[in-house]
C-alpha positions as a Python dict, from the first residue, in 0.01 Angstrom:
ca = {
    (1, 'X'): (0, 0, 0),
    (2, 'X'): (146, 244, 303),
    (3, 'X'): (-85, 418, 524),
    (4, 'X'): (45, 715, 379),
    (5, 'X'): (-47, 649, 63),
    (6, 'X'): (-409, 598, 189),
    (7, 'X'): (-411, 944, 375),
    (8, 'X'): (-283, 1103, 95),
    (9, 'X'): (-617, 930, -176),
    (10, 'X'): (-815, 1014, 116),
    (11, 'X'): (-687, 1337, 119),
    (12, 'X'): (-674, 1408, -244),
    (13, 'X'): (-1101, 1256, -267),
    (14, 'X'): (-1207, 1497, -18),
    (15, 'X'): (-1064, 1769, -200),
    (16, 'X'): (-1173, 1647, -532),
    (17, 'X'): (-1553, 1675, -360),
    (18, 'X'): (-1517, 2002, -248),
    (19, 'X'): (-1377, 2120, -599),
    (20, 'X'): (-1676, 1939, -750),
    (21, 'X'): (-1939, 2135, -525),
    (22, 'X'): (-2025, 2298, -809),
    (23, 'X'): (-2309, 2601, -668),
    (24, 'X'): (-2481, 2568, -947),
    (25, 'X'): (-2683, 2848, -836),
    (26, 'X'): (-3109, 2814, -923),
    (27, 'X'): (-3197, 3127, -736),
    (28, 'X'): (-3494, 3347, -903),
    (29, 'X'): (-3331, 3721, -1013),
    (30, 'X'): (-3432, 4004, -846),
    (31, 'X'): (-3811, 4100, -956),
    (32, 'X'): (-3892, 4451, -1100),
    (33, 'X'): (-4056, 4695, -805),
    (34, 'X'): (-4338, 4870, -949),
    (35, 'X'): (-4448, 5093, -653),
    (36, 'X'): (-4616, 5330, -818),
    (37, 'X'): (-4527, 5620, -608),
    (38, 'X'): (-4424, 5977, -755),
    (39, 'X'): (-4016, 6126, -736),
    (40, 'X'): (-4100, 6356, -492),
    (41, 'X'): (-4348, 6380, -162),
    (42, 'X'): (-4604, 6698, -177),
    (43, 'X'): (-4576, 6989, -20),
    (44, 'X'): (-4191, 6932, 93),
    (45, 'X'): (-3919, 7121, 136),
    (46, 'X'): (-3644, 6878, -70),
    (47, 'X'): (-3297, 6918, 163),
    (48, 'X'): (-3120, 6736, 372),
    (49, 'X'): (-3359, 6503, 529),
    (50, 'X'): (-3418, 6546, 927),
    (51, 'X'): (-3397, 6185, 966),
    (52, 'X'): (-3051, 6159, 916),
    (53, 'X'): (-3040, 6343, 1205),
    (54, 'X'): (-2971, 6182, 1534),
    (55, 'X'): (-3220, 6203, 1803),
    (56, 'X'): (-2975, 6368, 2093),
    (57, 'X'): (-2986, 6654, 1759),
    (58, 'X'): (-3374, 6647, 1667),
    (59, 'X'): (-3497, 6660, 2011),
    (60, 'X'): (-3442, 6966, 2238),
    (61, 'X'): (-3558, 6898, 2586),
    (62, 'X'): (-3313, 6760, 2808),
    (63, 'X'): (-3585, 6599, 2989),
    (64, 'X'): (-3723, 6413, 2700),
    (65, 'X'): (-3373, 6327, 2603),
    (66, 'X'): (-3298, 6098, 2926),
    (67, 'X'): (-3673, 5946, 2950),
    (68, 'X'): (-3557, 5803, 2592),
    (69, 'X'): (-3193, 5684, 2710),
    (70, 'X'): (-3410, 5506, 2991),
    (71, 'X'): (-3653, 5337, 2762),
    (72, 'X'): (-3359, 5244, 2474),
    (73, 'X'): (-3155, 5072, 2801),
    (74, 'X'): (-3484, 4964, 2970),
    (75, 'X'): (-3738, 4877, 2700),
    (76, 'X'): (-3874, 4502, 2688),
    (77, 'X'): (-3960, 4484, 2295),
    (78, 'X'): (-3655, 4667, 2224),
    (79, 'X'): (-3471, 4335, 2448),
    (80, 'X'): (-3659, 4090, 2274),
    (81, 'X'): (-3543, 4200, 1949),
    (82, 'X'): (-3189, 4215, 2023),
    (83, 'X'): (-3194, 3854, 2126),
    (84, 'X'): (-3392, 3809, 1814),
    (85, 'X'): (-3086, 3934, 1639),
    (86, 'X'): (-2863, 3675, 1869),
    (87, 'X'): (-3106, 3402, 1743),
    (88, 'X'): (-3093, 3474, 1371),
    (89, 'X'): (-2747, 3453, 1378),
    (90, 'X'): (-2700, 3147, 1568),
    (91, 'X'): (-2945, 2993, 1272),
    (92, 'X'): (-2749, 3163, 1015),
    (93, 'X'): (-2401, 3002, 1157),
    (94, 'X'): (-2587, 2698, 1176),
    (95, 'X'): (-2683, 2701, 796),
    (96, 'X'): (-2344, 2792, 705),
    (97, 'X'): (-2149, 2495, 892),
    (98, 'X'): (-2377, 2270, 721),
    (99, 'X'): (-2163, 2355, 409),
    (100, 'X'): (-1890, 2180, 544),
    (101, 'X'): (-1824, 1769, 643),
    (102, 'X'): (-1921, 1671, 1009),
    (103, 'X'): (-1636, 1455, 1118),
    (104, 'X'): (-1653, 1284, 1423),
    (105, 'X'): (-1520, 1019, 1651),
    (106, 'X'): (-1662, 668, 1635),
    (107, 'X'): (-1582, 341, 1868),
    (108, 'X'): (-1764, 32, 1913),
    (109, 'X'): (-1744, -273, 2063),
    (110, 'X'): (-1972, -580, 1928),
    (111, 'X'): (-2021, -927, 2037),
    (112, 'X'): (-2147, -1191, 1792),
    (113, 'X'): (-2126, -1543, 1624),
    (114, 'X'): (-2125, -1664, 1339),
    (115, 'X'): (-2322, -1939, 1234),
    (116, 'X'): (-2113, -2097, 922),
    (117, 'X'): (-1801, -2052, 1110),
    (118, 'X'): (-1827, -2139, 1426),
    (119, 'X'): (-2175, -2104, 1622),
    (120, 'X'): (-2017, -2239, 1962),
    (121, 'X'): (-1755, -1965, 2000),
    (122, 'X'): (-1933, -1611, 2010),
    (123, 'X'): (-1604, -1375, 1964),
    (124, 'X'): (-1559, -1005, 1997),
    (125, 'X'): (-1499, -692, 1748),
    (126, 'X'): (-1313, -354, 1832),
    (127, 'X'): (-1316, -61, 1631),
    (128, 'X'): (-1245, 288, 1686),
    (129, 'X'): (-1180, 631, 1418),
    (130, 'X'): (-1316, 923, 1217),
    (131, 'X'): (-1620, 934, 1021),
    (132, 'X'): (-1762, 1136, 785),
    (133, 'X'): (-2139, 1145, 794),
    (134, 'X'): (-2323, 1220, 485),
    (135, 'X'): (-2177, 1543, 321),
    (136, 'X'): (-2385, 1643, 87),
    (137, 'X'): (-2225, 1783, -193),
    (138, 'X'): (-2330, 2098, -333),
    (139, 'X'): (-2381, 2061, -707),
    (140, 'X'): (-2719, 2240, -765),
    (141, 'X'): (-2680, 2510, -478),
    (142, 'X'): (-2928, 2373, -258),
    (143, 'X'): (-2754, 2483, 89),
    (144, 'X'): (-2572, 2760, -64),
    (145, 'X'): (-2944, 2871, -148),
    (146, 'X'): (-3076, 2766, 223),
    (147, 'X'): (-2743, 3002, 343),
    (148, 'X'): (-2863, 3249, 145),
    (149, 'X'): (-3188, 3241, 267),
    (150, 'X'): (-3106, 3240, 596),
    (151, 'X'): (-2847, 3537, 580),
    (152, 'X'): (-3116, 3707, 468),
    (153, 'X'): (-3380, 3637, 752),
    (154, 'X'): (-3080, 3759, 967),
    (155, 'X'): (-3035, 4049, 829),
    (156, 'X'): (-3388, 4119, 821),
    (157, 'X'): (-3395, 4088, 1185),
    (158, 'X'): (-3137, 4325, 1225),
    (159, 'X'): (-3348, 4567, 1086),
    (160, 'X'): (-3628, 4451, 1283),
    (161, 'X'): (-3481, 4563, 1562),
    (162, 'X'): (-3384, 4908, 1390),
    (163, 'X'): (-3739, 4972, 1294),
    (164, 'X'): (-3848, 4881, 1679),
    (165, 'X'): (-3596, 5139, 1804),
    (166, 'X'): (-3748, 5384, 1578),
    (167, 'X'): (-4129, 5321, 1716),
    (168, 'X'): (-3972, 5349, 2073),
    (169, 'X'): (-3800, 5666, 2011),
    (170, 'X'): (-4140, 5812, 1866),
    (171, 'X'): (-4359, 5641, 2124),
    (172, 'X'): (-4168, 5773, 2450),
    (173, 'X'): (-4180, 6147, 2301),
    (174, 'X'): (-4496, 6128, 2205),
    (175, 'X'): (-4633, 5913, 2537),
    (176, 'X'): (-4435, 6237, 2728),
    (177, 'X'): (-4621, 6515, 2547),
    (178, 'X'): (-4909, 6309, 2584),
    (179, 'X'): (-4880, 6347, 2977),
    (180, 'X'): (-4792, 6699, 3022),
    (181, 'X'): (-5096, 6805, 2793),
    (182, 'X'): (-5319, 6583, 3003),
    (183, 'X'): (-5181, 6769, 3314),
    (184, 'X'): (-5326, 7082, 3132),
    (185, 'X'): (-5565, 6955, 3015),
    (186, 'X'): (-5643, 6869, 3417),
    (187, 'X'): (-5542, 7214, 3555),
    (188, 'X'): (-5815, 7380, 3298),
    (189, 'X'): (-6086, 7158, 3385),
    (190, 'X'): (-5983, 7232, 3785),
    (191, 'X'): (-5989, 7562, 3711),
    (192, 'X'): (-6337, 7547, 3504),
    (193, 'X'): (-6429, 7341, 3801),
    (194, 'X'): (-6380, 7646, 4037),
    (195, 'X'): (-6523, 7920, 3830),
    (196, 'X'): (-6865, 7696, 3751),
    (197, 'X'): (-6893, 7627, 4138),
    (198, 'X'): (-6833, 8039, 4210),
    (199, 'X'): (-7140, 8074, 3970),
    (200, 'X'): (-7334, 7786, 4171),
    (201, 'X'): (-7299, 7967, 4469),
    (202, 'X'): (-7372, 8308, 4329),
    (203, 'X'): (-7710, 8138, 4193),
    (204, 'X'): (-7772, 8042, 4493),
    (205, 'X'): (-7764, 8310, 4699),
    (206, 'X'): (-7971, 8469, 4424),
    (207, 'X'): (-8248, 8206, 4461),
    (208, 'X'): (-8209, 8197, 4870),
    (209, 'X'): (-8316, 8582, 4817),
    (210, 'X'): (-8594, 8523, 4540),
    (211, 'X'): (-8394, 8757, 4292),
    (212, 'X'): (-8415, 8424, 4040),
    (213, 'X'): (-8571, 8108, 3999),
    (214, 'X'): (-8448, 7818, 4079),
    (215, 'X'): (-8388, 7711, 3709),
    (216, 'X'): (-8075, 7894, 3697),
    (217, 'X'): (-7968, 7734, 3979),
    (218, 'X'): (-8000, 7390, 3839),
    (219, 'X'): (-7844, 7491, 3540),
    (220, 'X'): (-7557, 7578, 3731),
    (221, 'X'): (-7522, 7319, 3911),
    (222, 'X'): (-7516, 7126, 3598),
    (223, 'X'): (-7233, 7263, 3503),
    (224, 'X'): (-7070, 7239, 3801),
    (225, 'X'): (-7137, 6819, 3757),
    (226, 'X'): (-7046, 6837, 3426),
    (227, 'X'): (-6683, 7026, 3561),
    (228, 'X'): (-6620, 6784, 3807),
    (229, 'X'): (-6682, 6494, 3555),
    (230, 'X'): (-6395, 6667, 3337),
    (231, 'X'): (-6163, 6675, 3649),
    (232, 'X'): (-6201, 6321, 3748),
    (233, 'X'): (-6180, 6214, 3358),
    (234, 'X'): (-5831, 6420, 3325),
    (235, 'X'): (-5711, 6267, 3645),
    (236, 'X'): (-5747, 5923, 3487),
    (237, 'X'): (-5576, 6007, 3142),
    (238, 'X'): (-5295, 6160, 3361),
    (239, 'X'): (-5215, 5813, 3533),
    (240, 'X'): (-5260, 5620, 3216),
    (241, 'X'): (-5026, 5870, 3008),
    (242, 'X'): (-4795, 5822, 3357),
    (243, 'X'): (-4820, 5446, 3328),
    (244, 'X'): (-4790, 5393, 2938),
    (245, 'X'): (-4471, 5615, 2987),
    (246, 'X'): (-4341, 5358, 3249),
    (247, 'X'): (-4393, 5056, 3041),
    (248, 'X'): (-4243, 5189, 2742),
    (249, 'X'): (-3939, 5300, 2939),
    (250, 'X'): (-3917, 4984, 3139),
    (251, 'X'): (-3916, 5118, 3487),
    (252, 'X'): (-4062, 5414, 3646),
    (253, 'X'): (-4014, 5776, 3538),
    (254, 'X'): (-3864, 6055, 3797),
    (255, 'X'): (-4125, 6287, 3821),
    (256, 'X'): (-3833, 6588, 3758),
    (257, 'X'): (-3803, 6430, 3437),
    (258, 'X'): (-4199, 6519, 3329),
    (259, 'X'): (-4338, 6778, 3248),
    (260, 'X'): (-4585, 6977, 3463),
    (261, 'X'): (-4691, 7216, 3190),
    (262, 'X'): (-4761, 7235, 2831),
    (263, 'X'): (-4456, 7149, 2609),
    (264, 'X'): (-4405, 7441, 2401),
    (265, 'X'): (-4161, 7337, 2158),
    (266, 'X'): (-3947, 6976, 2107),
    (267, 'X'): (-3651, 7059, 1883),
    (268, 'X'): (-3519, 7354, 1729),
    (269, 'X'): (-3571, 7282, 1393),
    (270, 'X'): (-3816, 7496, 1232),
    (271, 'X'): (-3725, 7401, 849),
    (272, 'X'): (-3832, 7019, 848),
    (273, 'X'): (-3652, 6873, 538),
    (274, 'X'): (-3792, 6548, 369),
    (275, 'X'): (-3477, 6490, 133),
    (276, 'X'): (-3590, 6280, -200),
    (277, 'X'): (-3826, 6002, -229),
    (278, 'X'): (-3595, 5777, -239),
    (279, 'X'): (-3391, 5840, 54),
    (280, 'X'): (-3673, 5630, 219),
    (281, 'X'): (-3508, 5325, 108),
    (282, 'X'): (-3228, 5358, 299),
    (283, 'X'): (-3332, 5554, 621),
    (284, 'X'): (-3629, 5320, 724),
    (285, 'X'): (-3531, 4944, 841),
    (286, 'X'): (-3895, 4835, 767),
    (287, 'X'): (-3824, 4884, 399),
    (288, 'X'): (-3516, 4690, 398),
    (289, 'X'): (-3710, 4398, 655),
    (290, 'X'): (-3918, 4348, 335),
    (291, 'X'): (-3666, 4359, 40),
    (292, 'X'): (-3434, 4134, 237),
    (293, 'X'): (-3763, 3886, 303),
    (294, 'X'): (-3816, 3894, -109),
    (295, 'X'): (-3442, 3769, -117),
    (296, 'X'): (-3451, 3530, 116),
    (297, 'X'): (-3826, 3385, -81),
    (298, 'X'): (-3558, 3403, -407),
    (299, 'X'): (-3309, 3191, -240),
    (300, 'X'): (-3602, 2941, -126),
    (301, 'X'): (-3717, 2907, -466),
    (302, 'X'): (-3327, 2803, -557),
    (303, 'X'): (-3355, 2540, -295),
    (304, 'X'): (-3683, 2402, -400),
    (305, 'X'): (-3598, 2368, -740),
    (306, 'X'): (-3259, 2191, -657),
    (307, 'X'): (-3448, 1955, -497),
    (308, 'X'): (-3563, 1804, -858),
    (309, 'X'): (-3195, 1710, -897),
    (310, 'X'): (-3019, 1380, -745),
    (311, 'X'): (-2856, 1469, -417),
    (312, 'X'): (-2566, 1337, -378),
    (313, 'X'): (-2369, 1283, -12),
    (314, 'X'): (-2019, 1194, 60),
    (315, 'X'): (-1981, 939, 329),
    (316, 'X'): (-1628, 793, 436),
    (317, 'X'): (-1445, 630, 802),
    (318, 'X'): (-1126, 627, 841),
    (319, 'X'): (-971, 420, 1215),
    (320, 'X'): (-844, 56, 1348),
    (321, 'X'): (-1049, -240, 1391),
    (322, 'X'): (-951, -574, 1535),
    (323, 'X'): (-1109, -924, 1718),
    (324, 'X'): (-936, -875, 2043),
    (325, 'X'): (-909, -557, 2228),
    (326, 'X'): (-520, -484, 2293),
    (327, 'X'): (-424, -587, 1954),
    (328, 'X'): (-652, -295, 1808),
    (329, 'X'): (-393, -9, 1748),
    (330, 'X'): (-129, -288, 1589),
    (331, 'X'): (2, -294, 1249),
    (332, 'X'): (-249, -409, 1065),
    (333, 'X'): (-562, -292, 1151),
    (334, 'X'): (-613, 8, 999),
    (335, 'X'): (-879, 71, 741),
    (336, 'X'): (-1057, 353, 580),
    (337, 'X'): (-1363, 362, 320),
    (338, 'X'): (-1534, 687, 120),
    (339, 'X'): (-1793, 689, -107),
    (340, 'X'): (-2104, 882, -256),
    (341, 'X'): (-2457, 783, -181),
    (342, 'X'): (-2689, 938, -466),
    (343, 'X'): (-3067, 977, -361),
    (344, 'X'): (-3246, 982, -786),
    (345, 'X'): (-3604, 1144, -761),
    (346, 'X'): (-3832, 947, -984),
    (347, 'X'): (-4195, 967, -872),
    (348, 'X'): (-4310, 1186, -536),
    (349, 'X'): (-4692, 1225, -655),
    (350, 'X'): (-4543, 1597, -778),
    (351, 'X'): (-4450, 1691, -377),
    (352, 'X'): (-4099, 1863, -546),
    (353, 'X'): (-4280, 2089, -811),
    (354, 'X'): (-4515, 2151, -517),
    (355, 'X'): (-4323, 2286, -330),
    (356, 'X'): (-4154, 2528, -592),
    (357, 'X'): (-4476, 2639, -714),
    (358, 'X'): (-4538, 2728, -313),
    (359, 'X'): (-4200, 2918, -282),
    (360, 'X'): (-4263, 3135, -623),
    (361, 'X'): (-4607, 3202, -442),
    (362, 'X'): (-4427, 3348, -159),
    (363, 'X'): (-4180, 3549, -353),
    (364, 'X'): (-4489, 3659, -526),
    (365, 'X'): (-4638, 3777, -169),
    (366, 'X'): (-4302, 3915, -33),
    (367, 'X'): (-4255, 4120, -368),
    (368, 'X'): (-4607, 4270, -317),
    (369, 'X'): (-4576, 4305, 72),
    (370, 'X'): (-4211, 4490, -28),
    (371, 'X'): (-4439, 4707, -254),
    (372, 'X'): (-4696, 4785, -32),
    (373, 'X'): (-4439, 4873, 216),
    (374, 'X'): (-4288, 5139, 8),
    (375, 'X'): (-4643, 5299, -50),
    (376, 'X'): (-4730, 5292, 301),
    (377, 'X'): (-4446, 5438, 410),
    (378, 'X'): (-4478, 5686, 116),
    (379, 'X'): (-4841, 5797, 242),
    (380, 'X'): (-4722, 5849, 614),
    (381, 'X'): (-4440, 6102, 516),
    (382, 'X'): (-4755, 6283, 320),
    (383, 'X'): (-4983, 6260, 582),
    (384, 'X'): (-4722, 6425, 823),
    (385, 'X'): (-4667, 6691, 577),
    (386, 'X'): (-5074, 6767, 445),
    (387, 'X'): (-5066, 6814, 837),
    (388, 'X'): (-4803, 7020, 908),
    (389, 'X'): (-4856, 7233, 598),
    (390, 'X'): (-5186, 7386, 754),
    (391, 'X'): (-5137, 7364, 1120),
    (392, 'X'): (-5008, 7711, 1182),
    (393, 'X'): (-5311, 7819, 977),
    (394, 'X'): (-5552, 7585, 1242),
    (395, 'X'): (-5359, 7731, 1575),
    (396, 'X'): (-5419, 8126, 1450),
    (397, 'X'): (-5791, 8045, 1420),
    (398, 'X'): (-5825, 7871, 1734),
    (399, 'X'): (-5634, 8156, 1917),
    (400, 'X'): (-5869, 8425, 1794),
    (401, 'X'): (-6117, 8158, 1892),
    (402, 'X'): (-6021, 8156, 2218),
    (403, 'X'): (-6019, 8521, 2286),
    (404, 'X'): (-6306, 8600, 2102),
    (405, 'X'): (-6534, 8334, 2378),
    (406, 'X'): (-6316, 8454, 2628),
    (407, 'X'): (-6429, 8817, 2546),
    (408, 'X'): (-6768, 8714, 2491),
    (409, 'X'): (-6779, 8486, 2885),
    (410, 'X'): (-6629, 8847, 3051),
    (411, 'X'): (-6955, 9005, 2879),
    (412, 'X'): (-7217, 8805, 2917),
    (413, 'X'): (-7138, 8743, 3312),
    (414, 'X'): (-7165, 9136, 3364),
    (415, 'X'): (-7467, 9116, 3190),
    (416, 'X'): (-7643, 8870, 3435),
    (417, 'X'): (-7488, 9065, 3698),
    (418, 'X'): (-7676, 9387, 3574),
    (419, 'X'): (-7978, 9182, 3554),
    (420, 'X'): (-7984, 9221, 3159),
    (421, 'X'): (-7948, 8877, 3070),
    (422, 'X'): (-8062, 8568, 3152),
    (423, 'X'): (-7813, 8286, 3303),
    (424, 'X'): (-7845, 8082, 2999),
    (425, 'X'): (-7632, 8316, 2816),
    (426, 'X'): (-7370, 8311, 3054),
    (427, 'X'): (-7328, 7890, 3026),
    (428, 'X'): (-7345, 7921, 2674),
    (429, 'X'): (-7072, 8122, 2668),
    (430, 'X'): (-6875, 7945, 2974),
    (431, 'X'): (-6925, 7613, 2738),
    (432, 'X'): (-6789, 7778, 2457),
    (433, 'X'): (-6461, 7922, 2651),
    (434, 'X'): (-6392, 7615, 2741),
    (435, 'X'): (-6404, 7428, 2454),
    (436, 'X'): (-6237, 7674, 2291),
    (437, 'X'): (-5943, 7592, 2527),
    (438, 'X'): (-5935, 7258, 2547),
    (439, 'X'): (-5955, 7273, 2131),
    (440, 'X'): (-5630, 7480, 2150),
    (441, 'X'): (-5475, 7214, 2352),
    (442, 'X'): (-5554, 6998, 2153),
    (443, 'X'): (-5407, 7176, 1867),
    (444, 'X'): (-5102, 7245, 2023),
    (445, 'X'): (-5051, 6888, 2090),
    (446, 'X'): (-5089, 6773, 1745),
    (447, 'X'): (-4843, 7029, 1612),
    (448, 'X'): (-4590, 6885, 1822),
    (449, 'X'): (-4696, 6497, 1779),
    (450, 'X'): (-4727, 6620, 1419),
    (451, 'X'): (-4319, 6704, 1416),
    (452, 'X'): (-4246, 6338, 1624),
    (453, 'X'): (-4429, 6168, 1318),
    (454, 'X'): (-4268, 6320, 1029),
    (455, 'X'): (-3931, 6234, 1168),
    (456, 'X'): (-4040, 5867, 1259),
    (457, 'X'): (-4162, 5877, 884),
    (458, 'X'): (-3850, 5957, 726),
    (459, 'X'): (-3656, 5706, 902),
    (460, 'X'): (-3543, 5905, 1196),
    (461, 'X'): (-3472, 5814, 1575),
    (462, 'X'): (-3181, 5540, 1512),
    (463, 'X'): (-2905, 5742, 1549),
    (464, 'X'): (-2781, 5889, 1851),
}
């Protein structure tokens, strides 16, 4: 028989094996989602959604706008899932290859006797070629199911890091607000500072000239404590705000790019569209992390159950061998072998149907985690809206709050100048100014955090 005619069997057998790889595939189908959740979020105006916006479009400042282009380049999580992403997909290749043969080089060189021959004259054995080592052919779609799986878990990480850009984008605007509200929130307590130390020293030159007691003057100088607590409590949130903005942008933050003074508005939009329920699906990446983790727990359950089947692997060598080294490549001393090795299941104490009673468990847990997913993320969008649907109503009360205390400090400090009232009155109403303000802050804060959170909700901050 030619060596030809040997390459060409060879040939024709390793075809025949990858014809016969049959795929039978044992995958679970897709489950029925039951979320549970209505067609339409409350209180919503049903348009274009806002997070198909980009965020260069949602968000106004210019400021704001380069702190995130700094934290997207800079941002440590946001690097660590990126090389996630690299890992995934070096997993996913590596999956994927094992569909095909390994072929690789083989040489040895062996010394030996033999005893029935002649156990006086050890003698030598060459042998060099190509071997094929254990290819498992595919007839129950074991690895086409452990490909599967692992496609999946890529792409899952891909939207891992989607859904991590998203919580940066949200975190940096609101981590900037954050700080220039704490700066106000440090320039009214300064300036509360001031105005309770004025009244100190107007008490005391009251007392010094026995016009009062000195129990006003204690009271006053509680206050004045109490101010300078406030300061030094505001100076603290300041750094921390400064600091949390630093880490989540990776490096620190020009101070031209923060601002000094209450943020009055963050985009332009003043219609903030929701589009339809189900536009969720495809705008946030942590709903598609969990439906593509149900589909790879599907594709596990396909591997676990081929695993009840006989695998069978292909193994074959193909090269020269000969007794004496430079007669190794001569005429002769080729040869080649290929055959299947079958590995029968008969008794494993039940470790197969173990283990595919384990992987419908976890389709079972990645179908209700999917689920759950989809109603959390259904409740958030909600929450932003209940918020935003009565927050106007919230900052018109605590406006008129504001004056009204303001109105009622101006009053009740000319009336303990005429020597009508008592001092008492005037702290109650200096306590009640200033809460008043800081409550408006407050306010004005969550309006704006309120807006950041709604878009984050919907899906929005991954496009440019």
């Amino acid at each position: 028989m030619s060596k030809s005619t040997i390459l060409s069997r060879g040939f024709i057998i390793s075809t025949l094996a990858f014809t016969l790889t049959a795929c039978i595939s044992m995958q679970a189908p897709q489950p029925t989602i039951k979320a549970n959740i209505p067609q339409n979020f409350t209180e919503s105006d049903v348009g274009k959604s806002i997070a198909e916006q980009g965020y260069k479009t949602f968000f106004s400042d210019p400021r704001l706008l380069e702190v995130i282009e700094i934290a997207l380049n800079n941002n440590r999580d946001l690097r660590i899932a990126a090389l996630n992403i690299q890992r995934a997909q070096q997993q996913y290749q590596i999956t994927k290859y094992e569909q095909l043969p390994t072929i690789g080089a083989t040489g040895n060189a062996i010394r030996q006797v033999n005893p029935s021959v002649n156990p006086n004259n050890p003698y030598s054995t060459f042998q060099v070629g190509l071997g094929l080592t254990a290819y498992e052919l595919d007839f129950w779609g074991r690895v086409q199911s452990l490909k599967d799986a692992a496609l999946n878990n890529y792409l899952a990480t891909q939207s891992a890091k989607d859904s991590t850009q998203i919580s940066l984008v949200s975190e940096v605007a609101q981590a900037w607000l954050n700080y220039s509200f704490a700066k106000a929130n440090l320039n009214l307590a300064e300036q509360t500072f001031k105005t309770q130390l004025d009244s100190y020293n107007l008490n005391k030159k009251r007392f010094s000239v026995g016009i009062d007691s000195e129990i006003p003057l204690r009271q006053a100088q509680i206050s004045v404590e109490t101010a300078r607590n406030d300061v030094a409590n505001y100076k603290t949130q300041v750094s921390q705000a400064q600091n949390l903005l630093n880490l989540l942008a990776g490096q620190t933050i020009p101070t031209k790019l923060l601002a000094q003074h209450p943020v009055k508005m963050i985009t332009q939009e003043t219609s903030f569209s929701t589009g339809l329920s189900s536009d969720l699906l495809q705008n946030r990446p942590d709903l598609k992390i969990a439906e593509y983790q149900l589909r790879a727990a599907g594709a596990n359950i396909g591997a676990a159950k081929a695993r009840m089947f006989p695998t069978i692997t292909l193994t074959g060598s193909a090269g020269y061998a000969s007794t004496d080294l430079k007669d190794l490549f001569k005429s002769g001393g080729f040869s080649w072998s290929i055959g299947p090795i079958i590995d029968l299941p008969i008794f494993d104490w039940g470790t197969r149907k173990a283990n595919i009673k384990t992987s419908e468990i976890d389709r079972k847990i990645a179908l209700s985690e999917y689920e759950k997913a989809i109603q959390s993320s259904f409740r958030e969008v909600n929450d932003a809206l209940a918020a935003q649907a009565h927050i106007d109503e919230r900052l018109n009360a605590q406006g008129r709050l504001v004056s009204v205390t303001d109105t009622t400090y101006i009053l009740s400090t000319a009336r303990f100048k005429a020597g009508i009232d008592s001092y008492l009155t005037v702290l109650d109403a200096q306590r009640s100014a200033y809460a008043a303000q800081q409550g408006l802050l407050i306010l004005k804060q969550t309006k704006l955090n309120n807006q950041i959170e709604l878009y984050k909700a919907l899906g929005g901050g991954l496009k440019k």
